[in-house]
C-alpha positions in Angstrom: 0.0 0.0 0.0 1.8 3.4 -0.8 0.3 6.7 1.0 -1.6 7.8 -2.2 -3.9 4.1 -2.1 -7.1 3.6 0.4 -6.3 1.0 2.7 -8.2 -2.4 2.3 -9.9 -3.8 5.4 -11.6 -7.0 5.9 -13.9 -7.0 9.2 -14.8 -10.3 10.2 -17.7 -10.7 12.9 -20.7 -12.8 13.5 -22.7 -9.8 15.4 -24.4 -7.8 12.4 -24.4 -4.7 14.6 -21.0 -4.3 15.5 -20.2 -5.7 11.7 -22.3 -2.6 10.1 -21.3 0.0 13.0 -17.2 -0.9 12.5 -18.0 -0.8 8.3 -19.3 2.8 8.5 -17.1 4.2 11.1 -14.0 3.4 9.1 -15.8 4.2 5.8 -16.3 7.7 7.2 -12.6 7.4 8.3 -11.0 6.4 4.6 -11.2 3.1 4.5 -12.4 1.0 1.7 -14.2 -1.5 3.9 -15.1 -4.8 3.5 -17.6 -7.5 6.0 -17.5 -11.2 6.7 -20.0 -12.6 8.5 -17.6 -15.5 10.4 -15.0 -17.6 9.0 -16.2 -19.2 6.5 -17.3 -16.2 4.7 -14.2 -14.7 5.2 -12.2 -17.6 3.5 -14.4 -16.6 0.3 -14.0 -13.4 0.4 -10.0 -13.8 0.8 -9.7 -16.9 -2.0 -10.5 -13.6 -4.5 -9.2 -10.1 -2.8 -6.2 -9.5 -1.0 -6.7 -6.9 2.2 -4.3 -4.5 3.9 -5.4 -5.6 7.1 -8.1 -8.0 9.0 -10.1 -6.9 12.0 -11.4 -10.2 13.2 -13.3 -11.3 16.3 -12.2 -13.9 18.1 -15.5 -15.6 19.7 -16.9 -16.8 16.7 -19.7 -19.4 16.3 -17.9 -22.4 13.6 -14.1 -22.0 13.3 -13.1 -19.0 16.2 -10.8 -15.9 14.8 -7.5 -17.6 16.9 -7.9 -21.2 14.4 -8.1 -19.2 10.9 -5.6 -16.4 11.8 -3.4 -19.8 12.4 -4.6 -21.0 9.1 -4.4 -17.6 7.3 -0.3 -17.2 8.6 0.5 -20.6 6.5 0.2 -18.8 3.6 -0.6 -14.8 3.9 1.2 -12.1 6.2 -1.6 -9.9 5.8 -1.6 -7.5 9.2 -4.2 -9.1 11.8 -5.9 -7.4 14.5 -8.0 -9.0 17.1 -10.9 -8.1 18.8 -10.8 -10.2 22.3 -13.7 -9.9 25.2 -12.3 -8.1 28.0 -10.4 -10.7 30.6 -9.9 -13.2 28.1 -5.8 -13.1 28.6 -5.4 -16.9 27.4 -7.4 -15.5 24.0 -5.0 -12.5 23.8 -1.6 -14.5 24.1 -3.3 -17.4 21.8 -4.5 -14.7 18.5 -0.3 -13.0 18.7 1.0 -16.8 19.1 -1.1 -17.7 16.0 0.3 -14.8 14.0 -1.8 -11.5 15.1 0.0 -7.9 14.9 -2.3 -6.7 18.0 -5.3 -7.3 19.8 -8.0 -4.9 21.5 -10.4 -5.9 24.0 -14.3 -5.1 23.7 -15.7 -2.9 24.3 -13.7 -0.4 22.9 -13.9 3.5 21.6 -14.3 3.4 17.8 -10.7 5.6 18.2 -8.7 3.7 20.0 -9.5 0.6 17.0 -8.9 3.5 14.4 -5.6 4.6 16.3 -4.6 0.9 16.3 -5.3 -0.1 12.2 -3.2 3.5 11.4 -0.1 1.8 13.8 -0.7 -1.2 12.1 -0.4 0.2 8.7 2.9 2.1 9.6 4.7 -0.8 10.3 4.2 -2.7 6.9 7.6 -2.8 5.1 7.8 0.1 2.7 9.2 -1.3 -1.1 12.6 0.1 -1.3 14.7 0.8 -4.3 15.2 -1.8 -6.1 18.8 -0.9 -7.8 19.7 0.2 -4.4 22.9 -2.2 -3.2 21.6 -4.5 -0.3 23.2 -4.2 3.2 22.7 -7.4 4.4 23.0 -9.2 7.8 24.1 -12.3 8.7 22.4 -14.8 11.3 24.3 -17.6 10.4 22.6 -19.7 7.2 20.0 -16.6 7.4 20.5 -12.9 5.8 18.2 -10.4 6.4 18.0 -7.6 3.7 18.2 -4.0 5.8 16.8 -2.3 3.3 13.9 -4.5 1.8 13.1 -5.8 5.2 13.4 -9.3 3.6 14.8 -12.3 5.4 16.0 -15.7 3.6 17.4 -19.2 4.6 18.9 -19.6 1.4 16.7 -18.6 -2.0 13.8 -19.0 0.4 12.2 -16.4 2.0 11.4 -16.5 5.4 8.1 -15.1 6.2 7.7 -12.2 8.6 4.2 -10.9 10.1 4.2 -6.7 10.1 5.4 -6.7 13.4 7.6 -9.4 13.3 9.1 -7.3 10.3 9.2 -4.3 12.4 11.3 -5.6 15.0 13.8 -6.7 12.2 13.7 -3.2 11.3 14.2 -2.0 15.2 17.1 -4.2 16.1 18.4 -4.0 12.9 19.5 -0.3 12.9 21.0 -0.8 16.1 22.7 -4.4 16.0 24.9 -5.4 19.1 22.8 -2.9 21.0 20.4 -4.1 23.9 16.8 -2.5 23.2 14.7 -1.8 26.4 10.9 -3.8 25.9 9.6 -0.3 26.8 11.8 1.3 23.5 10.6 -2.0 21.4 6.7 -0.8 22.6 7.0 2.8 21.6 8.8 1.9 18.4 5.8 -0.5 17.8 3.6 2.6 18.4 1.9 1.1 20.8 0.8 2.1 24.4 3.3 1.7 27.3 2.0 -0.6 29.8 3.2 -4.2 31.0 0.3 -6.0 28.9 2.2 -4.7 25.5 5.6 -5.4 27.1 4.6 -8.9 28.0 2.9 -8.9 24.0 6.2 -7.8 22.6 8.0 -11.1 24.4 5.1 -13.1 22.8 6.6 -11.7 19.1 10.1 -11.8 20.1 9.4 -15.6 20.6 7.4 -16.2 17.7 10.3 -14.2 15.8 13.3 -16.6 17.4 11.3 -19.3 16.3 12.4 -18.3 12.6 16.1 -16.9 13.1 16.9 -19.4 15.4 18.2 -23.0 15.4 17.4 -23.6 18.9 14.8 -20.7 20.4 15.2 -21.9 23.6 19.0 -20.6 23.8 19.0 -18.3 21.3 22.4 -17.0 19.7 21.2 -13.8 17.3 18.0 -12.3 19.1 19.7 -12.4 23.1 17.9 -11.6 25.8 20.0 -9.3 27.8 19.0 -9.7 31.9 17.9 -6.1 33.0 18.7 -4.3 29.5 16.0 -5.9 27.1 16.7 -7.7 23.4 19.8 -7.4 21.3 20.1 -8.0 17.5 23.8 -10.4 17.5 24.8 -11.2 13.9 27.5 -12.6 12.9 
């Protein structure tokens, strides 16, 4: 998406209310908007049109938004957001474990959501100059492209979710340096607090997970006791 383009959304929700009140909110907020009525209709939907970003409930009657934003992350790193009945932690940590860029927990103001997509959409990985020669990092058999925001295991990509991309982008100007979790949140654009700090471990594990040949003791993406992450490449 480049700044002249309206931004694509998919809402998926199974109450019609909140479905029609979301679709005019953002419509009135420059959004081309489009509505699912659960899963199943959002598959359709996204078999034929590709989005900028889902909003997708999470209590859903048939398969719940946490299953298909597993499913959609095999094969699509379209930006995912989320919406989660307040208290429901265990649905929070399961929807970013499962590939979501964010959650927000109902009910919510209309601008907090429209506060949230606009973050969202700031951290996608802008196209970069093509003819432009690549600075490159090493993480052993992985390089990650500085510049395109790419990462590769050989000629195959490695897919990155926006955020997951974004904290590529953080650690990346700044390798060997230890970056606090309350820097990584602001960065993210998000708001401080400990529920987004503990949300940013959630993605730096999720992120390890694809740099790393053992997570569990990882060598590139440390964990530095009292100082935050660190970005170690070779």
């Amino acid at each position: 998406m480049t700044p002249d383009n309206v931004a694509h959304l998919l809402i998926v929700d199974d109450d019609e209310r909140i479905r029609d009140l979301l679709k005019k909110f953002l419509m009135r907020n420059g959004f081309l908007v489009t509505a699912a009525r659960d899963a199943a209709h959002a598959r359709r939907i996204l078999s034929g049109l590709d989005f900028d970003l889902i909003v997708m409930d999470v209590m859903m009657p048939g398969e719940d938004g946490v299953t298909l934003t597993r499913s959609l992350r095999e094969t699509s790193q379209t930006p995912i957001l989320l919406l989660t009945a307040r208290g429901e932690t265990e649905h929070r940590i399961a929807g970013l474990e499962a590939g979501a860029d964010d959650y927000l927990a109902k009910p919510f103001e209309p601008k907090e959501l429209l506060l949230r997509i606009n973050a969202i959409l700031r951290r996608m990985p802008e196209p970069s100059a093509r003819d432009a020669a690549p600075k490159i990092l090493h993480l052993g058999p992985i390089r990650y492209d500085i510049d395109r925001g790419e990462l590769w295991r050989g000629d195959q990509p490695i897919r990155l979710t926006a955020t997951e991309a974004q904290l590529m982008r953080i650690f990346s100007a700044r390798p060997g340096e230890a970056v606090s979790r309350t820097k990584l949140v602001e960065d993210l654009g998000r708001d401080r607090g400990q529920a987004q700090e503990r949300a940013v471990d959630v993605q730096i594990t999720r992120l390890r997970r694809k740099i790393e040949d053992n997570p569990k003791q990882p060598r590139y993406l440390q964990t530095v006791r009292g100082a935050g992450y660190m970005l170690a490449p070779d």
